[in-house]
C-alpha positions in Angstrom: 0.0 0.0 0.0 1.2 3.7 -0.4 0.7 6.1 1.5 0.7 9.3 0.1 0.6 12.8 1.8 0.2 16.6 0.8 2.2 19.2 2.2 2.4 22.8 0.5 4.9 25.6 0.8 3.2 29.2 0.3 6.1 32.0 -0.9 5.1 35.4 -0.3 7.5 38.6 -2.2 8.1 41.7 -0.8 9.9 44.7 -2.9 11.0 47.3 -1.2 12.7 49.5 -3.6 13.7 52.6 -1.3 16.2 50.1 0.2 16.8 47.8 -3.2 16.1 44.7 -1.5 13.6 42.0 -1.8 12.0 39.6 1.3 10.9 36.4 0.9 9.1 33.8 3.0 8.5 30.2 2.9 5.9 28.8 4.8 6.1 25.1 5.0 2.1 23.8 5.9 2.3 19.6 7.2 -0.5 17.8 7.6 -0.3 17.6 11.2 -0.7 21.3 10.8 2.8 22.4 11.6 4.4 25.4 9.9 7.8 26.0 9.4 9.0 29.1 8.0 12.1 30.5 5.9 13.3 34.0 5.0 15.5 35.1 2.5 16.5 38.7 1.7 18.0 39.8 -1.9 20.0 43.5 -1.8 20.5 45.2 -5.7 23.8 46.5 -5.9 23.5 50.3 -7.3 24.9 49.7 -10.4 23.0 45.9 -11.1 20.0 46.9 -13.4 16.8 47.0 -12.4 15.3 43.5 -13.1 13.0 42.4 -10.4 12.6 39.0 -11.3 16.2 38.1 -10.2 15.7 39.8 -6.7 12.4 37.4 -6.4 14.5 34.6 -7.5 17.7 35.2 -5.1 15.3 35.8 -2.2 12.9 32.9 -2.7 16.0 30.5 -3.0 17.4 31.8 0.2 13.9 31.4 2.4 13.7 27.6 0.8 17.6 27.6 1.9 16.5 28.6 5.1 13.3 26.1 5.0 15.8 23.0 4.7 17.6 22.5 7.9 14.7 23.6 10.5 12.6 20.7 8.3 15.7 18.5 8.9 15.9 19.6 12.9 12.1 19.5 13.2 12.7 15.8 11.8 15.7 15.3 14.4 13.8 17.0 17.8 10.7 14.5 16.9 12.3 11.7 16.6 14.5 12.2 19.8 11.0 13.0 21.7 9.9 9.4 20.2 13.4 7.9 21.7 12.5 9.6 25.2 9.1 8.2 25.6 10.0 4.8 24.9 13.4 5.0 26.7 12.7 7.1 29.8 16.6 6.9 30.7 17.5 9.0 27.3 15.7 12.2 28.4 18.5 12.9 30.5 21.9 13.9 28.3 25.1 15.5 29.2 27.0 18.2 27.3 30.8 17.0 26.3 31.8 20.1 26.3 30.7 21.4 29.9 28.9 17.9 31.3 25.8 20.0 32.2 22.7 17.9 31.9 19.7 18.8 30.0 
């Protein structure tokens, strides 16, 4: 059997063309209804021409650069809250570096 899922990533573009930069956001919608979000910012040198499809472009690529690792961490902090729930003993770890437990 497969099981398929949906999830959706909505990009919203801002221009801001006092400051020659472009925003953009990624909002990553799951269907357990979590939303993870990116940013990426594009700045338009003085003497780059005015073309505001690549400042969309460079922007959007950097919020979905930005949307990659917290999906991967998001991933990682789940999995390590299904490891402590079955293994009571593993909530408990201790920094190598300073041996602090958290």
């Amino acid at each position: 059997m497969v099981a398929s899922r949906h999830w959706s990533v909505e990009i919203f573009i801002d221009e801001h063309e006092d400051e020659r930069t472009t925003h953009a956001e990624a909002r990553l919608h799951t269907n357990d209804k979590t939303q993870l979000v990116g940013r990426g910012t594009a700045r338009r040198n003085p003497g780059d021409t005015d073309i505001a499809e690549i400042g969309d472009e460079l922007a959007v690529a950097r919020a979905l650069s930005s949307l990659a690792p917290r999906t991967a961490r998001r991933r990682h902090r789940r999995h390590r809250a299904d490891d402590s729930r079955a293994h009571p003993s593993a909530q408990l770890t201790a920094s190598p570096r300073t041996g602090a437990v958290r």
